[in-house]
C-alpha positions, 0 to 999 in steps of 0.5 A, spaced: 624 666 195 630 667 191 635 672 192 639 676 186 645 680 186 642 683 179 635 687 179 634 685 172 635 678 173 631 678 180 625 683 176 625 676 170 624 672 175 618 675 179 614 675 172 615 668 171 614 666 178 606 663 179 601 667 184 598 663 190 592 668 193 589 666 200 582 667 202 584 672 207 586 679 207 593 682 208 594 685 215 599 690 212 596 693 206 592 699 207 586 698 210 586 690 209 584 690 202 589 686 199 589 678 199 595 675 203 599 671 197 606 669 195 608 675 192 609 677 202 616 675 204 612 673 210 607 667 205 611 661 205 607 654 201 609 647 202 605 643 197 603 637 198 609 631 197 607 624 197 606 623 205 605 630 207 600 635 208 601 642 203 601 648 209 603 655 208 606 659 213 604 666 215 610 670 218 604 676 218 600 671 223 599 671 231 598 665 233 596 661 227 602 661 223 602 653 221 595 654 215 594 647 212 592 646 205 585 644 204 585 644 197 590 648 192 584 651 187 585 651 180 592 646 181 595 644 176 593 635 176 
């Protein structure tokens, strides 16, 4: 997450900003019909470095905060 002083600058980002989705739906949105991903202040992704696993953390999670990456689908390589 950046933060702007500028709502211009802070908008441009965001268009430019890639988009990861969960399998799983967002607990805060109505009804639950919104897939969890990073556009959530609460969704952080770690991708995998050479000796790490990739994990995510959910801030909007009880319990199970720590979610490790299986696989990222549609990864760039």
């Amino acid at each position: 997450m950046k933060v702007f002083r500028n709502e211009e600058e802070a908008e441009k980002s965001a268009g430019k900003k890639e988009s990861y989705f969960l399998n799983g739906y967002c607990p805060h949105t109505s009804k639950g019909k919104k897939l969890c991903g990073n556009w959530c202040a609460k969704f952080y992704l770690n991708p995998a470095e050479k000796n790490t696993t990739a994990y995510v953390i959910m801030g909007c999670k009880v319990g199970e905060k720590l979610l490790f990456v299986e696989e990222i689908i549609g990864e760039k390589k």
